[in-house]
TIKOL-736187 format. One record per residue (C-alpha): residue number from 1; residue in three letters; y negated, x negated, z negated. Coordinates in steps of 0.001 Angstrom, whole numbers. Layout:
{pt NUM,'ALA',{Y,X,Z}}
...
//
This chain:
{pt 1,'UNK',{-24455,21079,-50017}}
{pt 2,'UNK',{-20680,22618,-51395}}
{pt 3,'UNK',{-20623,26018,-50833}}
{pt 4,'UNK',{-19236,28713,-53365}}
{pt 5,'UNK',{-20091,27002,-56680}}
{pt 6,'UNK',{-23072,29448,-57688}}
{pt 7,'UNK',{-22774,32559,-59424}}
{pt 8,'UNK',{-22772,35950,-57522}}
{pt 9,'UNK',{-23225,38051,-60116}}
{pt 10,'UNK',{-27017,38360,-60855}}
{pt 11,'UNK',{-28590,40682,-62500}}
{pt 12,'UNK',{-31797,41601,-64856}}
{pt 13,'UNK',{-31937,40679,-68232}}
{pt 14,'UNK',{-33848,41115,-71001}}
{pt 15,'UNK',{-34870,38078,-73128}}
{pt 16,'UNK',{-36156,38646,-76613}}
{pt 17,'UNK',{-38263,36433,-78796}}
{pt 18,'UNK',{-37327,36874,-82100}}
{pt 19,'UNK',{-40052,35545,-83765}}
{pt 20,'UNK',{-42801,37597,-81929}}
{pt 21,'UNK',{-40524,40176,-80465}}
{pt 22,'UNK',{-42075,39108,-76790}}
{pt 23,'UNK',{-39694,40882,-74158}}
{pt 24,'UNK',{-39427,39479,-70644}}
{pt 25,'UNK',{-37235,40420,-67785}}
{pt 26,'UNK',{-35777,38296,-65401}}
{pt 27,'UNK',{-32603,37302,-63320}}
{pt 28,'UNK',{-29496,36144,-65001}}
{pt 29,'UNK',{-25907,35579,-65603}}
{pt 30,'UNK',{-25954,35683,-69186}}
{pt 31,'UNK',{-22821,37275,-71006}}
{pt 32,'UNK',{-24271,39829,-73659}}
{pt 33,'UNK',{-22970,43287,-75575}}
{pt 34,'UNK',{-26495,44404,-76641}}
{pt 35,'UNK',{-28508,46539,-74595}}
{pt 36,'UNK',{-32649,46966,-74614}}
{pt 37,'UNK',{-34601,49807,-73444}}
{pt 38,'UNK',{-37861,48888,-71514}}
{pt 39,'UNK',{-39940,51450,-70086}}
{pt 40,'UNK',{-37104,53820,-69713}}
{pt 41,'UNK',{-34733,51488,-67909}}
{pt 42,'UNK',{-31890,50054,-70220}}
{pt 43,'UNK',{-30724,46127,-69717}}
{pt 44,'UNK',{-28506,44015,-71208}}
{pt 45,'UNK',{-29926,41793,-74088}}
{pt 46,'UNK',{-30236,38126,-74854}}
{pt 47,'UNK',{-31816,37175,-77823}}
{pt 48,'UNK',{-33983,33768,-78438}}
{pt 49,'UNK',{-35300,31973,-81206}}
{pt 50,'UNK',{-37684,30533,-79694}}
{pt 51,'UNK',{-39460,30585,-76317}}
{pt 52,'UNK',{-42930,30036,-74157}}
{pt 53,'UNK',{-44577,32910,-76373}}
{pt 54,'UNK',{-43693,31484,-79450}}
{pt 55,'UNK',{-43285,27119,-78693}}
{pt 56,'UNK',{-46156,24892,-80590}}
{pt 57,'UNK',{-46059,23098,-77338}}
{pt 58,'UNK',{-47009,26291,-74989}}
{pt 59,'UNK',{-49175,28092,-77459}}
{pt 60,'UNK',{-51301,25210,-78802}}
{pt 61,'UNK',{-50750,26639,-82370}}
{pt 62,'UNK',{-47938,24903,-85081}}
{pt 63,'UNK',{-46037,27160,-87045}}
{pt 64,'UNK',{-43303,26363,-89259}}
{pt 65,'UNK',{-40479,28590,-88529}}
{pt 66,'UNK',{-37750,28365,-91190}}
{pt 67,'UNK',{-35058,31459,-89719}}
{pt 68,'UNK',{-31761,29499,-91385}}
{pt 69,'UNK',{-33054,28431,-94608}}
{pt 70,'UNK',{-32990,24540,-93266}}
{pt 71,'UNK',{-35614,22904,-95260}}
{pt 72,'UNK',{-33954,24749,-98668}}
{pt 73,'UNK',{-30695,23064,-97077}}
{pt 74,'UNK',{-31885,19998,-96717}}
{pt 75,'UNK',{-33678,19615,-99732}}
{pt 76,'UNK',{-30454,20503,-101487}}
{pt 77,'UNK',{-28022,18016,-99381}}
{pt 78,'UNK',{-30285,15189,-100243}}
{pt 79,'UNK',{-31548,16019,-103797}}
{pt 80,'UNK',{-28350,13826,-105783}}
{pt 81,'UNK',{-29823,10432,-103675}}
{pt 82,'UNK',{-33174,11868,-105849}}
{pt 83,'UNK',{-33923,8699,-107837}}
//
């Protein structure tokens, strides 16, 4: 295995479901400038559009999550091929 290719600089992380504001802590690299407080302790933040707390796949339950305004987009890219 080549030595020295891994990252040294681990450190906890908070991860943020934005669509179900789910927090979970774990290991990570991850560049960020926003902090999070949990339980009195303050970490840097990452935040996710998704994840396991919020995926159809995961949770057994579909939802329709629309956080850019795609469909709308869509549905105005297409509408002048509208016969």
């Amino acid at each position: 295995m080549r030595k020295d290719i891994h990252p040294e600089n681990y450190r906890l992380v908070a991860f943020k479901d934005m669509s179900n504001d789910e927090v979970f802590l774990t290991k990570s690299t991850a560049n960020t400038k926003e902090t999070l407080e949990v339980e009195g302790v303050e970490y840097p933040l990452v935040k996710l559009e998704i994840s396991r707390t919020s995926h159809p796949f995961y949770t057994g339950k579909s939802k329709l999550i629309d956080t850019a305004g795609r469909i709308d987009k869509f549905k105005n890219k297409y509408a002048k091929f509208k016969k």
